[in-house]
N, C-alpha and C positions, 0 to 999 in steps of 0.2 A: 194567654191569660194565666195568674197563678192560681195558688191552689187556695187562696182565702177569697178572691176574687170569687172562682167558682162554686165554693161553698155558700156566701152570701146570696148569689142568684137561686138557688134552691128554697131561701127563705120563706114564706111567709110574713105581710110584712108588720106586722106587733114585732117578731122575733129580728128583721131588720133593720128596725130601727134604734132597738138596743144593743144588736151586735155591731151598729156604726157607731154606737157612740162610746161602746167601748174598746173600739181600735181607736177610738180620736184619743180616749182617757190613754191608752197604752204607747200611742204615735205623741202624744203632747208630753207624755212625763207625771202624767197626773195618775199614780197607781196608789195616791192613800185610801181610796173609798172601794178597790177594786180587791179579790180576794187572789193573791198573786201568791206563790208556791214557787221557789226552784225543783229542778226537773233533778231525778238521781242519779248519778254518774252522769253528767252531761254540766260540766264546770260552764257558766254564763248563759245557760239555758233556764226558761222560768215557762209555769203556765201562768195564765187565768184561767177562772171559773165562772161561767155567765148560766149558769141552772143546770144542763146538760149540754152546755156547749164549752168545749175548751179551745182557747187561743193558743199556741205555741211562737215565742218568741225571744228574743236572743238580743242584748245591749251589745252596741258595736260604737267607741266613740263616741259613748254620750248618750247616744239614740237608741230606741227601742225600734227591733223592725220585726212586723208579726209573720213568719214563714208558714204558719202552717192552722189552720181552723176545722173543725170536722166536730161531730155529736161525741160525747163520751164514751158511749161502746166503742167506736170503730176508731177512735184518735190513737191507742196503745195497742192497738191490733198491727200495726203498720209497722 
């Protein structure tokens, strides 16, 4: 299981069903409504921002693939 996998089962679920629909927005290509930030030193590295939740994710070919989800204390602790 990855590690955004097991971050969403931690969820509660008000907070899971916003954090599916915002890998769907990030997995679909649909990031104008979303607040997206590249990452510093890290060239083709971007977050999102979901309240205190950050996504971490990387365009390969096109595609958005999200590698990494965790609350915002512990996302830049790593």
């Amino acid at each position: 299981m990855d590690k955004v996998q097991k971050f969403l089962r931690t969820l509660d679920p008000k907070r899971w069903h916003k954090a599916v629909a915002v890998l769907r927005a990030i997995q679909g290509n649909n990031l104008n409504s979303l607040d997206i930030r590249p990452l510093e030193g890290q060239k083709g590295h971007f977050r999102c921002r979901m309240g205190n939740i950050r996504f971490l994710f990387v365009r390969i070919n096109g595609q958005n693939v999200v590698y990494d989800a965790d609350f915002r204390g512990n996302m830049y602790k790593k």
